[in-house]
C-alpha positions, 0 to 999 in steps of 0.5 A, a space after each residue: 208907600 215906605 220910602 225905607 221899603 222902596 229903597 230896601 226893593 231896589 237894593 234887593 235886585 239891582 245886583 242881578 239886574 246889572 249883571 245882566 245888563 252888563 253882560 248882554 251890552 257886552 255880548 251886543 258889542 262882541 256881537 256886532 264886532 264878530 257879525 261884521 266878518 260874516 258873509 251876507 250872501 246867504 242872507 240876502 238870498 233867502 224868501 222875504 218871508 223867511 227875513 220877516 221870520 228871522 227879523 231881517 229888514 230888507 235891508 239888513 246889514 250885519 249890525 241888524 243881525 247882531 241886533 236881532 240876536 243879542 237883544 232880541 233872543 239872548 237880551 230877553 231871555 237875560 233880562 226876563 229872567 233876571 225880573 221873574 227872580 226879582 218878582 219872585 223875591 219881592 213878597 215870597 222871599 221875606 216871607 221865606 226869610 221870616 223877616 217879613 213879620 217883622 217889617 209888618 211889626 213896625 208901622 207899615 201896612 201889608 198895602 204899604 209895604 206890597 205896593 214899595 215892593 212893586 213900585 221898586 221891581 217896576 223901577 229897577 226893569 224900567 231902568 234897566 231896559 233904559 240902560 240896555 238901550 242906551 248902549 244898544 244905541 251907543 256902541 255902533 256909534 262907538 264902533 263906527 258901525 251903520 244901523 240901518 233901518 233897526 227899530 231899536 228902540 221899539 225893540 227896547 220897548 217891547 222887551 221891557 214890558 215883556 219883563 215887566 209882565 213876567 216880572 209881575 206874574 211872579 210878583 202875583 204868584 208870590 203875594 198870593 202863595 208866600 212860596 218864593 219857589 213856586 213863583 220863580 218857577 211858574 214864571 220861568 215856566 211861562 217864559 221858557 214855554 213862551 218862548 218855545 210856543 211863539 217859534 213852534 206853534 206858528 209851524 203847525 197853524 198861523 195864528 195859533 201862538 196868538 195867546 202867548 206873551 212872548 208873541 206880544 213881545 217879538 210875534 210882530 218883530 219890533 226890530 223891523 216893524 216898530 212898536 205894536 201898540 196892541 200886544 205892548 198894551 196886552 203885556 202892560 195891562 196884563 202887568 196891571 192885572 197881575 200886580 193888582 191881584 197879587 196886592 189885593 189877595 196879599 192884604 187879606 191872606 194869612 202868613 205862612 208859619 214855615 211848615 211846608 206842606 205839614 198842614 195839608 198832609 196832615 189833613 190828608 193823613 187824617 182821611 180814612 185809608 190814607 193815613 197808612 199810604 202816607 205814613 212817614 218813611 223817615 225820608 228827608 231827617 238826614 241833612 241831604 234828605 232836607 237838602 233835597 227837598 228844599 228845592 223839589 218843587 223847582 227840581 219837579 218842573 225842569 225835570 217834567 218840562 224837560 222830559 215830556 217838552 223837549 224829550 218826548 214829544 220832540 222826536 215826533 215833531 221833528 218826524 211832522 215836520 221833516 219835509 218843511 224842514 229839508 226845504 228850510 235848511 236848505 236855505 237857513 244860514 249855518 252862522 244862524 244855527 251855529 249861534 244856537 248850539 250848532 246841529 245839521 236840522 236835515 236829519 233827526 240827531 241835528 234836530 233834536 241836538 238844536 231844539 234840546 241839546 244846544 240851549 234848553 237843555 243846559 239852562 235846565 241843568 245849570 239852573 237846578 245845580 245853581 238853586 242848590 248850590 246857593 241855597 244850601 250854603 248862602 241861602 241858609 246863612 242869609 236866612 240865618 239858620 247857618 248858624 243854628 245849624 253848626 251849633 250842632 255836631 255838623 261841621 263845615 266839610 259835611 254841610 258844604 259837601 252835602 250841598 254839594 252832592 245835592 247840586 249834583 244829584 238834581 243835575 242827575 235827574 234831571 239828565 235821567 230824565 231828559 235821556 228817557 224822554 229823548 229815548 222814548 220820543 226817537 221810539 215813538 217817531 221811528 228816528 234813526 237815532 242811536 240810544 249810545 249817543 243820547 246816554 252819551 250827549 245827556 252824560 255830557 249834559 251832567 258833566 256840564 250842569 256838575 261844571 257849573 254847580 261846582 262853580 255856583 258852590 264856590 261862590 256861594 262858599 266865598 261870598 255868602 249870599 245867594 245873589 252873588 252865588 246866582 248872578 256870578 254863575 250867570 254871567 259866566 254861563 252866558 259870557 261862555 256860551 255865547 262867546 264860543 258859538 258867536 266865534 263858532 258862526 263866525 269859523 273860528 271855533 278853535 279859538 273857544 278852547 276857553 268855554 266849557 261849552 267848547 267841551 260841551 257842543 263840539 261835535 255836536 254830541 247827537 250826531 257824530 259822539 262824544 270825543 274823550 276829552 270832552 266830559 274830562 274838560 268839565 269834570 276836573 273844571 268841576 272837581 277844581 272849583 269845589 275843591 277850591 271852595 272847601 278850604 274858603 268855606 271852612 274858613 270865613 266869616 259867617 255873615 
């Protein structure tokens, strides 16, 4: 291993990873505050079988339930996010960067230089999920709070591996690929997939969400029952597996030369008959059309996941399931529902505003409008074809502008998309859900994702680098969600005004419609924060 190598890896992803470990201890924290003035009654009331499901010892208090949410739903989604970029990052990103070529000039071998690279990714989790834990276990006693019987350190445990695991398979999609792209997606996929398969799949068959990791990280709830040493050794093994793998192809394969798909096309092009189906169109030669294309992979998964998953096939799972759930809600505390968005779940429109609308669907759109606008300014400057870019008659304005309508069109898609399969699912199901409030809700959508793109282009503008531009929007993303619904469930939701998604979730937008003042909130927030970062970017510094 590379000392130099090592410490260039754990500089690389502390940044993201303190965000968001600053950003769930602080949300742990409000969340511990404002649970303590929810009343328990309902709580108390529900089956057994329900608390087990919902990760409620017997005898749970509030600080449990802040537990329960902030690390174990908003804490995990956090962190394994963070660790899948910096996986993705680890062998893929400076091979996307070009600069990998050049630390393998010097005297370090690809086995060196893979294996400082996963020591580093390894380290930064396992100190991570050290650091969340240590102030998970300080700030009741800060507060003067009781934990009860919580199990959070098992809970600490189990979360750390399942990032390390994720963290690994973009590790491994990266070695193997050289496509930063393409192992951030396939591990936000997995994770994302994970977490809807281990709380869907149960409803249909017991058992049927075996396979799933993020069944080995919450399926047995750590937070009740202790560490489960079976799935902590599939998620620490499968970890193993894949960091081995990604290693062993990495030493053995050809480095990318940047052509993208030339090579393959060309080949395709070459066969008969399909050298005219193929033939160039002259599309992606304009700046927006390579601006476009550079995250269309990214651009294609959110778009299909978003459509078929959680449009499509949602309106049929909810006809499925409709008696079970008339009985559920009757008994599932409104607090619950409202720390997820909100929704009535006894009729179609709550059903579909919670499972797509509430979460789902606004991570899919901040996350496409975030990628473009940080690697269409900061990520072209860190990669240092910026530069080279406005040598040519191109000014500043034209690059930034383009930057950004490409964030806004990725958000348009996938917005388009999400209203066909939400619209066509209602069809399919026969759902009393009128296609006016979904164009509605998914309008209000892209005024959201426009928000939020805005805002990652400002700082992709002022700081130029892709990180800060990513983590900054992040943090802000989850400090603003979850501060208003955390004030949400606790009845004091005027006090939100502050959040954008205030704009967003009121009403919500499925059941009763969209208020005039709700897409005007996000769109002069938008209309304010790219043109706030114009004028910055016109005039700094390129690094």
């Amino acid at each position: 291993m590379s000392a130099t190598i090592l410490l260039r890896g754990l500089r690389d992803g502390w940044r993201g990873l303190t965000i968001a470990t600053v950003t769930v201890a602080a949300m742990l924290v409000l969340g511990l505050i404002v649970y303590q003035d929810i009343d328990l009654s309902i709580y108390e009331s529900l089956p057994e079988a329900v608390r087990s499901v919902m990760g409620i010892p017997a005898d749970a208090d509030a600080t449990v339930l802040a537990y329960n949410e902030m690390l174990a739903a908003i804490g995990a989604m956090a962190l394994v996010g963070v660790a899948v970029a910096i996986g993705a990052h680890a062998i893929a990103g400076e091979e996307g960067n070009r600069t990998l070529h050049l630390t393998l000039g010097a005297p370090v071998s690809r086995l060196g230089f893979a294996l400082s690279r996963a020591v580093a990714m390894v380290a930064l989790i396992v100190l991570a999920s050290l650091v969340l834990w240590g102030a998970a276990e300080a700030a009741p006693l800060v507060l003067g709070i009781d934990t009860g019987q919580a199990h959070v350190g098992a809970l600490m445990a189990h979360l750390g591996a399942n990032a390390l695991f994720h963290a690994s398979l973009a590790f491994a999609v990266g070695a193997v690929t050289g496509r930063k792209g393409l192992a951030a997606a396939i591990g936000a996929a997995v994770m994302v997939l994970g977490w809807l398969g281990s709380g869907l799949l149960p409803m249909w068959r017991e058992g049927s969400a075996d396979w799933v990791p993020w069944t080995w990280f919450n399926g047995t709830k750590p937070l009740v029952n202790g560490i489960d040493g079976g799935h902590l050794a599939l998620l620490l093994g499968g970890a193993v597996v894949l960091i081995a793998a990604g290693v062993a192809v990495f030493t053995r394969r050809e480095l990318r030369l940047h052509q993208g798909a030339g090579a393959l096309m060309d080949r395709i092009r070459s066969r008969p008959g399909a050298g005219r189906l193929l033939a160039a169109t002259g599309r992606g030669t304009t700046l927006f059309g390579l601006r476009f294309a550079a995250q269309r992979t990214l651009l294609m998964l959110v778009t299909a996941v978003m459509t078929l998953l959680m449009g499509l096939l949602m309106g049929p799972l909810y006809a499925s399931m409709k008696e079970d759930l008339d009985q559920f809600t009757a008994s599932f505390p409104q607090s619950m529902v409202a720390m997820f968005g909100g929704g009535d779940l006894s009729v179609a429109a709550g059903f579909l505003h919670l499972e797509t609308m509430g979460m789902m669907a606004p991570i899919a759109v901040i996350l496409v409008a975030t990628a473009a606008a940080a690697a269409g300014i900061a990520g072209e400057e860190q990669a240092g074809r910026l530069t080279a870019l406005l040598t040519h008659p191109v000014s500043r304005a034209r690059v930034y502008w383009t930057t950004a309508g490409v964030a806004g069109a990725y958000v348009a898609v996938v917005s388009i998309g999400l209203f066909l399969g939400l619209w066509g699912g209602v069809e399919l199901a026969n759902l009393e859900v009128g296609v006016a409030e979904i164009a509605a809700a998914c309008f209000l959508l892209a005024c959201l994702g426009w928000c939020f793109g805005a805002l990652a282009l400002l700082l992709s503008a002022a700081v130029g680098r892709p990180s800060g531009a990513v983590w900054g929007t992040v943090g802000v993303a989850i400090v603003t969600y979850f501060g208003y619904t955390l004030l949400l469930a606790a009845g004091r939701e005027e006090l939100g005004w502050w959040s954008p998604f205030r704009a967003y979730l009121y009403g919500p937008p499925l059941e009763v419609g969209v208020a005039w003042w709700q897409p005007v909130w996000l769109l002069v927030a938008a209309a304010a924060f790219a043109l706030m970062g114009g004028p910055i970017f016109a005039r700094r510094d390129l690094r």
